[in-house]
Legacy VTK file of the C-alpha trace (Angstrom):
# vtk DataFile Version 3.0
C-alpha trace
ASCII
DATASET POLYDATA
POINTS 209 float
-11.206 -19.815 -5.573
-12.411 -17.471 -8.357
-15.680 -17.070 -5.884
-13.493 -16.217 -3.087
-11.388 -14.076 -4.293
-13.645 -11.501 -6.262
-16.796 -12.020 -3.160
-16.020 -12.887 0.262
-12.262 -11.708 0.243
-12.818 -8.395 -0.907
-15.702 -8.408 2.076
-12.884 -9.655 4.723
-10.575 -6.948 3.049
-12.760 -4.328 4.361
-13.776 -5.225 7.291
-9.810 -5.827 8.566
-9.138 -2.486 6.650
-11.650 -0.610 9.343
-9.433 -1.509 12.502
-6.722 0.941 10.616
-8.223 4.335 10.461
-6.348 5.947 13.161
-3.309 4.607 11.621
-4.364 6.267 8.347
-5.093 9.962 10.336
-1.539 9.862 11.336
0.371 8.846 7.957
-1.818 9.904 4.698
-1.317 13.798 5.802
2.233 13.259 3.976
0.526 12.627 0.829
0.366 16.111 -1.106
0.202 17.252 -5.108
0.339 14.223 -7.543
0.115 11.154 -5.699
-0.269 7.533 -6.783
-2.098 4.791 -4.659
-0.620 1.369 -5.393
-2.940 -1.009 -4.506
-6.021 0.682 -3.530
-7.961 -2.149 -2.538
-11.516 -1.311 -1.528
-10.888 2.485 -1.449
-10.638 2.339 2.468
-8.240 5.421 2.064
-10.035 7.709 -0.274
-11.826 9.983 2.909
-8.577 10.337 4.516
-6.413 12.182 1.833
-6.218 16.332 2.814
-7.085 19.050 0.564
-3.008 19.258 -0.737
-3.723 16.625 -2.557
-3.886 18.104 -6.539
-4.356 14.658 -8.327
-4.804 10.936 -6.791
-4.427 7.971 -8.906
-5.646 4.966 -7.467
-4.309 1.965 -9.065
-5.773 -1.553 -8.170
-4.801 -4.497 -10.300
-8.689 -6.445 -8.826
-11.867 -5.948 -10.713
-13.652 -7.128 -7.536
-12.198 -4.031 -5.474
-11.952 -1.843 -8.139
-15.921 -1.718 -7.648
-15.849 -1.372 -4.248
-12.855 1.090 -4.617
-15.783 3.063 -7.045
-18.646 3.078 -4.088
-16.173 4.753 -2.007
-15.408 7.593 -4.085
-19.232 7.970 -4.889
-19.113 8.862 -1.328
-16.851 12.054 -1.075
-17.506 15.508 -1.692
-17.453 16.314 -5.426
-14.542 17.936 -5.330
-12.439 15.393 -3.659
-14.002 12.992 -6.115
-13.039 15.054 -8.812
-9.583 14.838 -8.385
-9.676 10.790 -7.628
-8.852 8.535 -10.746
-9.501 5.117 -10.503
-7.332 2.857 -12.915
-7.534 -1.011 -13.278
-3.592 -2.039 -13.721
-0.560 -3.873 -12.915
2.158 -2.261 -10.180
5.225 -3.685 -12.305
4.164 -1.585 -15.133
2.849 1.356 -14.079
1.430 3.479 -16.964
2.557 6.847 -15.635
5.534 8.971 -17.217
8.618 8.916 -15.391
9.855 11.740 -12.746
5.989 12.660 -12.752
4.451 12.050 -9.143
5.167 13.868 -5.763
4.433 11.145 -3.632
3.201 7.362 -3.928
1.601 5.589 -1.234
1.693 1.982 -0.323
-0.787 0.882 2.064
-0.696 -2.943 3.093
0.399 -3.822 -0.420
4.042 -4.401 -1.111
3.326 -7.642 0.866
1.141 -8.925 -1.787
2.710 -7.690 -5.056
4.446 -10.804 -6.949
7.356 -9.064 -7.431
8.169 -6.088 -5.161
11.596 -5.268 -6.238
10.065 -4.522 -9.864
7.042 -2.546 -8.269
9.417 -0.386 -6.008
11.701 -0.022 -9.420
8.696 1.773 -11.564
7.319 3.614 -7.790
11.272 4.974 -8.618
10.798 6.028 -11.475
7.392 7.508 -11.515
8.663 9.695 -8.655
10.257 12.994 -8.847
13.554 13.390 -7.360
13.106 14.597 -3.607
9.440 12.529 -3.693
8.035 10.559 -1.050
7.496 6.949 -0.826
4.708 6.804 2.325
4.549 3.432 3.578
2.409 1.468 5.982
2.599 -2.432 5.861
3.089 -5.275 7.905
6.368 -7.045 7.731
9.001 -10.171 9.119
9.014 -10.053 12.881
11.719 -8.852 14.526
10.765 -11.709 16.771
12.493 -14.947 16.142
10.216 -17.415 17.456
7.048 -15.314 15.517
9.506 -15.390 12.337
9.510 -18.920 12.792
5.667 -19.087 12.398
5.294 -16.400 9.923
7.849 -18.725 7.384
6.005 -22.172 8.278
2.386 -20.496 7.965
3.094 -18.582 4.813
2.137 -21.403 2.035
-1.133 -21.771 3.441
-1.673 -17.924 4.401
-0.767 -16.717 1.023
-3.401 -18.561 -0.772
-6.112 -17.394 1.981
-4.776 -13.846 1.726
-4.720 -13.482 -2.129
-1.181 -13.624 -2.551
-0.037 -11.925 1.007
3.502 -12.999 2.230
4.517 -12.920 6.043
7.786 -12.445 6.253
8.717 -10.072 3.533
11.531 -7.749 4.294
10.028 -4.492 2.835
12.525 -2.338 4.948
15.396 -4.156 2.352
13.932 -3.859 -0.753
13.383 -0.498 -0.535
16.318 0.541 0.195
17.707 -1.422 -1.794
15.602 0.203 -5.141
17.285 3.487 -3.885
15.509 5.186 -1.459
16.374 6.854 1.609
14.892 5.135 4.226
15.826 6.989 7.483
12.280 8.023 7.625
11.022 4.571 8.019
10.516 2.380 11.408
9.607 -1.003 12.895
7.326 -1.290 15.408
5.381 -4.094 16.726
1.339 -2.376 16.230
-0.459 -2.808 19.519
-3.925 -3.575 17.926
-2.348 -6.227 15.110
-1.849 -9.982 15.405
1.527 -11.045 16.094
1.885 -12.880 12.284
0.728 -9.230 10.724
1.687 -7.203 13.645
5.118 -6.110 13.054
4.480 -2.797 10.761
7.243 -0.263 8.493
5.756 2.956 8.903
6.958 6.337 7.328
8.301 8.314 4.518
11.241 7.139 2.357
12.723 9.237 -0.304
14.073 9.542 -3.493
17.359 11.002 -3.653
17.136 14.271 -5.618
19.462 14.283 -8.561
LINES 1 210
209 0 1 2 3 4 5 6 7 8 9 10 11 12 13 14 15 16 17 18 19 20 21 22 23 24 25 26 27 28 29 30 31 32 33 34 35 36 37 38 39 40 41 42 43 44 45 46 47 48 49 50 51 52 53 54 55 56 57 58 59 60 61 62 63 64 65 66 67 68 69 70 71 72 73 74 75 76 77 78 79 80 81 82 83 84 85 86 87 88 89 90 91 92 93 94 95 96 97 98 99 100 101 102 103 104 105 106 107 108 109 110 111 112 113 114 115 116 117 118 119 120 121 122 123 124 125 126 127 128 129 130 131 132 133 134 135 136 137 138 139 140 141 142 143 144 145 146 147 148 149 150 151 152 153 154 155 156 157 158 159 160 161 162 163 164 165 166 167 168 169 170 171 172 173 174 175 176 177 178 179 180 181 182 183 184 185 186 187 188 189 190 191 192 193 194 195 196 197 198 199 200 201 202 203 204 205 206 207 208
């Protein structure tokens, strides 16, 4: 498994990742001044972030795609290299001060974190008040008879997919940690399959204090 998961998965990673770039033209232009990237995988973002971006810190908890993550930066323009930090860490502890970011970003990743309600707790607090929370990720279908599948399939797809869960209700949970969510929405993604295909995409918000 150790061979899998730091070789061939962070191979299938990127090549899944690719199918998603016209999803990332549309939602990373939210993403300006300090911004965290939880869960930056194999760096599949990095060329997509604008010029308002004043500091990125791109967080990845995997060794494996922490090096990949590293290639891809090698790849930009100095200056949007420059301002791209690349940290090895843990989402429920996220060594950032609080009330310190502008925006956080999580890309395809609150379906993999152990324990998302602890994650979306420290994205809180690293925020500012009035930050955004941009999300993109797959989650439960609204779908009853795909629900169905996505709960008997998840013991074996979780072990596949490094820890992704099906059916999590990401919508929930981050509202519930506080956030505004009227600038999220579920939509079933036309170029997805139906277990991964029902996506939250948008901006939720901290409530400014």
């Amino acid at each position: 498994m150790n061979l899998y998961r730091q070789h061939i998965f962070p191979y299938l990673l990127n090549k899944v990742s690719s199918k998603l770039d016209a999803d990332r033209q549309r939602i990373l232009p939210y993403l300006c001044g300090d911004v965290l990237e939880l869960g930056a995988g194999t760096g599949a973002n990095f060329s997509f972030y604008s010029e308002q971006i004043r500091m990125l810190v791109a967080l990845e908890p995997e060794a494996a795609l922490l090096r990949m993550a590293a290639r891809q930066r090698s790849a930009l323009e100095a200056k949007q290299a420059g301002r791209l930090y690349l940290v090895q860490g843990d989402g429920h502890d996220l060594p950032l001060a609080s009330s310190s970011l502008d925006a956080v970003l999580c890309c395809l990743v609150l379906c993999s974190v152990p324990d998302p309600q602890r994650a979306l707790s420290e994205i809180y607090r690293v925020l500012k008040p009035g930050g955004n929370l941009v999300v993109f990720e797959h989650v439960k279908s609204q779908n009853a008879v795909t629900y169905a599948f996505q709960q008997m399939l998840n013991p074996l797809w979780k072990p596949v997919a490094c820890g992704c869960h099906l059916q999590r209700d990401s919508l929930q949970l981050i509202q519930q940690a506080g956030f505004n969510v009227e600038g999220l929405q579920t939509y079933r993604h036309a170029d997805l399959p139906a277990l991964v295909g029902t996506v939250l995409e948008g901006v939720a918000t901290k409530p400014l204090e």
